[in-house]
VOBA-1610 file (N, C-alpha, C; in pm, whole numbers, padded with zeros to 5 digits, always signed):
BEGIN
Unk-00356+01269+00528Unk-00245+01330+00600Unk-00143+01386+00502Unk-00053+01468+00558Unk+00024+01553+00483Unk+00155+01413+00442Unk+00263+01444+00373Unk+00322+01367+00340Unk+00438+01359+00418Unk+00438+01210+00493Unk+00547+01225+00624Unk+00487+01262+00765Unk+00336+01259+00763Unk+00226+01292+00893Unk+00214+01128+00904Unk+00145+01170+01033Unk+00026+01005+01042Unk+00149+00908+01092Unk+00040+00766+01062Unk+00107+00647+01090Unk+00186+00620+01006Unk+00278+00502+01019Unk+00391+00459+00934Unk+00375+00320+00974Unk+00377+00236+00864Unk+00340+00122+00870Unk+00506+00038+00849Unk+00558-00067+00909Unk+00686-00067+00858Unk+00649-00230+00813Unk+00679-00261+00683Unk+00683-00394+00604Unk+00824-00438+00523Unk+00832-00558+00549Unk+00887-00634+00472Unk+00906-00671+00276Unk+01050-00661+00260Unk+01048-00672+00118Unk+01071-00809+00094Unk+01041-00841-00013Unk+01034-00962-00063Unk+00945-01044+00047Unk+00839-01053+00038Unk+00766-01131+00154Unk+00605-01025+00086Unk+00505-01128+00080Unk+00386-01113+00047Unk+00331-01048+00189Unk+00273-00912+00158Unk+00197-00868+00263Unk+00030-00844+00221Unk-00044-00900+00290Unk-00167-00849+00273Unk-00236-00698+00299Unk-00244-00628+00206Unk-00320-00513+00213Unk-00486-00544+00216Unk-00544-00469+00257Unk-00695-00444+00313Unk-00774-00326+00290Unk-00852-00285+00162Unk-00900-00133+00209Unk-01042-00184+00178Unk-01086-00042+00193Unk-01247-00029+00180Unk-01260+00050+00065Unk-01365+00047-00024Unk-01428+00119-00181Unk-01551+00120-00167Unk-01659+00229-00132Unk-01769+00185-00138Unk-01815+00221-00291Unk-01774+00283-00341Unk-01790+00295-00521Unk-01681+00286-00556Unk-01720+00210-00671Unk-01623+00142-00739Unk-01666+00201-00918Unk-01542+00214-00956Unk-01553+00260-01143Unk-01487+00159-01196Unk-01534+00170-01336Unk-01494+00072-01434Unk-01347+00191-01443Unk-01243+00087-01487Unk-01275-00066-01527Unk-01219-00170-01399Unk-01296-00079-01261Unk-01296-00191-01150Unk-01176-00271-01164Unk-01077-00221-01126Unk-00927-00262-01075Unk-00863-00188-01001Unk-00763-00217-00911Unk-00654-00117-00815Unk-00502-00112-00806Unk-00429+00004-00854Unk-00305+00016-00857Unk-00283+00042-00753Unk-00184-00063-00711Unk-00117-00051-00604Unk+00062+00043-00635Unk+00099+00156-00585Unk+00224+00200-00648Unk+00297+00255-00524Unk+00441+00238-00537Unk+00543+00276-00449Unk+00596+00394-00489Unk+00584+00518-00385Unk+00698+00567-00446Unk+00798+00621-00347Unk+00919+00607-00439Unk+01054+00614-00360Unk+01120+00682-00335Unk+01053+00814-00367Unk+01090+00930-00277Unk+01061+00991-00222Unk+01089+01071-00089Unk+01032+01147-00027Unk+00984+01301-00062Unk+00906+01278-00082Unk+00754+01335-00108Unk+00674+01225-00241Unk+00582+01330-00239Unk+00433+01280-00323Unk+00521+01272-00446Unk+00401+01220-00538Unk+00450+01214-00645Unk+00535+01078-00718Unk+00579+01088-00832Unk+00623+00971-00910Unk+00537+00808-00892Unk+00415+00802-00860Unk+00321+00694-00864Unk+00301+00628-01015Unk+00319+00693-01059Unk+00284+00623-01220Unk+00407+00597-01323Unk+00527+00603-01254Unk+00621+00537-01329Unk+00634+00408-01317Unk+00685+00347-01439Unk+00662+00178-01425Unk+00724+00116-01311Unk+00828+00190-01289Unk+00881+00125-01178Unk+00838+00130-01071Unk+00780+00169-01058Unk+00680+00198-00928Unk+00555+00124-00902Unk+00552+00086-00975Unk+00397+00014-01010Unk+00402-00106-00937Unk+00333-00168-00814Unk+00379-00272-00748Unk+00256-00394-00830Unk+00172-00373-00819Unk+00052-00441-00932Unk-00067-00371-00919Unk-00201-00448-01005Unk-00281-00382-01046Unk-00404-00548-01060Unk-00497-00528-00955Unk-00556-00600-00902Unk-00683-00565-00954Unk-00781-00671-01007Unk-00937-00705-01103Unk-00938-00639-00936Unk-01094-00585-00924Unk-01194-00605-00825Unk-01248-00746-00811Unk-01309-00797-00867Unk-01364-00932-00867Unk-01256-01041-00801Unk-01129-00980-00823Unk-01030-01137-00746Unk-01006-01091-00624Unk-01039-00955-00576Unk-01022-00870-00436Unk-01118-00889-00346Unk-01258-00848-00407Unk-01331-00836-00311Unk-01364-00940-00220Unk-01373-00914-00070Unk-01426-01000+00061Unk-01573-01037+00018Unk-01587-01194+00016Unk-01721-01274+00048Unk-01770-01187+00141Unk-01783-01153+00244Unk-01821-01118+00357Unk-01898-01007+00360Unk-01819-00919+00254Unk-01882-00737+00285Unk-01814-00715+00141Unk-01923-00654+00014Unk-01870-00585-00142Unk-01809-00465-00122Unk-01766-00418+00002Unk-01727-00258+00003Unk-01536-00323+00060Unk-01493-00438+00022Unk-01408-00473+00155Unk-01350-00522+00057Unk-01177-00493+00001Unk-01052-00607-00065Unk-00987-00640+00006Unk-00888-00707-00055Unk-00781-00784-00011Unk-00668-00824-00098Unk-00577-00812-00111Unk-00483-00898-00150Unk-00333-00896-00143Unk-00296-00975-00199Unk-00123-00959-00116Unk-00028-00915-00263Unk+00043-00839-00184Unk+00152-00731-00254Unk+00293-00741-00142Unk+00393-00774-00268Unk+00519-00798-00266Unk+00562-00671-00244Unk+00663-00623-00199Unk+00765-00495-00189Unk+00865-00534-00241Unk+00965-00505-00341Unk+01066-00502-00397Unk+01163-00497-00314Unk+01294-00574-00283Unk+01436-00519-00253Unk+01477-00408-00274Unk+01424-00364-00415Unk+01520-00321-00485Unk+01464-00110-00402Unk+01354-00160-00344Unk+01319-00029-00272Unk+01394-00007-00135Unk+01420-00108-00093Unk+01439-00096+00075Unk+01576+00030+00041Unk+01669+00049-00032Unk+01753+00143+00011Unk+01661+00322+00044Unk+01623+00304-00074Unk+01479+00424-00056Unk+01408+00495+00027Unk+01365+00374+00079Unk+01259+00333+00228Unk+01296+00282+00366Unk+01393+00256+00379Unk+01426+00205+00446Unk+01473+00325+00594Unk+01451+00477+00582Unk+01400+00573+00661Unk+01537+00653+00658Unk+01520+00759+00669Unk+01486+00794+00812Unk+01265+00832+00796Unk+01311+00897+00639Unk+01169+00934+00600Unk+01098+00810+00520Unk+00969+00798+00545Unk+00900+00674+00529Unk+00907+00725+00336Unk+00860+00629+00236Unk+00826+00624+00103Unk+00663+00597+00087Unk+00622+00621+00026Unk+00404+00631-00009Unk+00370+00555-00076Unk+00314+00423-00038Unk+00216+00374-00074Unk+00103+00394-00111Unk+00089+00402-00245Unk-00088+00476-00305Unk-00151+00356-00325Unk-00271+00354-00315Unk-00373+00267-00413Unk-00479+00354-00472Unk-00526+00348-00569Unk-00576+00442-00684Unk-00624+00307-00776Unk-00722+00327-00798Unk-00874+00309-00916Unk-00883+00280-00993Unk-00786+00351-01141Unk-00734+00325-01222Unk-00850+00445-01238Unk-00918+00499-01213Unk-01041+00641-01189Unk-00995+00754-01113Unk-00998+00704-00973Unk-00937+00815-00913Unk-00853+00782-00772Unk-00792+00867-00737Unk-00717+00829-00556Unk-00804+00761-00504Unk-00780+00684-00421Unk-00812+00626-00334Unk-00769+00648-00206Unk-00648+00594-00154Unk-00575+00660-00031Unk-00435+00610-00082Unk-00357+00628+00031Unk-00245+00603+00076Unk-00172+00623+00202Unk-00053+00573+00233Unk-00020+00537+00333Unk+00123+00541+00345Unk+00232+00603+00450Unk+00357+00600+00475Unk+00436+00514+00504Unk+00502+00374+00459Unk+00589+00297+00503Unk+00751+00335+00490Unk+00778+00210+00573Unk+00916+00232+00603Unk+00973+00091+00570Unk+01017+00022+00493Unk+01079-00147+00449Unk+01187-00152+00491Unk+01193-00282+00547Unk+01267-00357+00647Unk+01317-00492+00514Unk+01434-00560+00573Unk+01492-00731+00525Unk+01385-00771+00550Unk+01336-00882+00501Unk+01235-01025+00585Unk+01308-01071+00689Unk+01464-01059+00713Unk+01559-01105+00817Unk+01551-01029+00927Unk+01525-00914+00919Unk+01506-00812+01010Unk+01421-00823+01138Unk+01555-00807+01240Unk+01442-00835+01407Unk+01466-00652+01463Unk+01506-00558+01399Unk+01487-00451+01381Unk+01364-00360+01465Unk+01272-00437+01396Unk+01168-00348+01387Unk+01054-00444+01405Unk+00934-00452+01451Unk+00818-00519+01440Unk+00723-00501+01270Unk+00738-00586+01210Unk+00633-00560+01058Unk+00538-00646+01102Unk+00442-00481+01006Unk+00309-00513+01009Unk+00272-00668+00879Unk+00167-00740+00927Unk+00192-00853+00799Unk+00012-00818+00746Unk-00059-00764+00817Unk-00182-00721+00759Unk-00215-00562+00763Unk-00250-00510+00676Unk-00292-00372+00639Unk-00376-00313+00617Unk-00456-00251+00619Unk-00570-00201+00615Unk-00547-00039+00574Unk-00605+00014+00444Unk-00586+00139+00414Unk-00716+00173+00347Unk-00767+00273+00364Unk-00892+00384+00305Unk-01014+00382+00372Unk-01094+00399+00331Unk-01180+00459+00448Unk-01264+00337+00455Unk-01344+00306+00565Unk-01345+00402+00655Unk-01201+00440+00774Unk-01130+00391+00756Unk-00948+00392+00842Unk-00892+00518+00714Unk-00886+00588+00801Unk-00807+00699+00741Unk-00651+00673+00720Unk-00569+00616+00787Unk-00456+00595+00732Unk-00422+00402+00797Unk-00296+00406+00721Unk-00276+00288+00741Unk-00264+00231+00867Unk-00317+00080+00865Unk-00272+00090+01048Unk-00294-00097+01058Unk-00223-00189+01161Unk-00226-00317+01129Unk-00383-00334+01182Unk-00412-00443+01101Unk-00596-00484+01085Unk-00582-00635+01215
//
């Protein structure tokens, strides 16, 4: 989707959220950057500050199905002024090879009765954009 299309996922900062995507190929060196960025539009993913972490494949992948991760990612405070809308901020995950997907949120307090947050996520294919799992 274009940037600011689609779903908008709205999560919590400071509070561990589980993300969920699918990889059916995977490249060395088989890891996933997870990155925020905090402005509206594309772009700025690879500044440090942005960088939310960067996850082995092997500590991700689902027992269940090798095409299937998981793991939980923090959102910073220090984003919610950013994100916190009218326009959502982009969540990428990327390969450390190539894009992967991404996804439009909007961060909320953990105190926040605001808004309904999503606490599970699911992003890339086969789910084209983000959406609660």
């Amino acid at each position: 989707d274009q940037y600011g299309t689609g779903h908008i996922n709205t999560l919590a900062v400071d509070v561990a959220t589980t993300i969920r995507w699918y990889s059916r190929v995977k490249h060395v060196p088989h890891q996933y950057r997870f990155s925020l960025n905090r402005q509206t539009s594309d772009g700025g993913f690879d500044a440090a500050d942005n960088i939310l972490t960067i996850v082995n494949a092997s500590d991700a992948v689902e027992a269940q199905d090798a095409d299937y991760f998981s793991t939980d990612v923090t959102l910073p405070a220090s984003a919610l002024e950013a994100c916190a809308g009218p326009q959502p901020c982009v969540l990428q995950l990327y390969d450390l090879y190539y894009f992967v997907s991404c996804a439009n949120v909007l961060l909320v307090a953990a105190s926040s009765t605001d808004a309904p947050v999503d606490a599970v996520t699911t992003i890339g294919e086969p789910v084209t954009t983000m959406s609660t799992a």
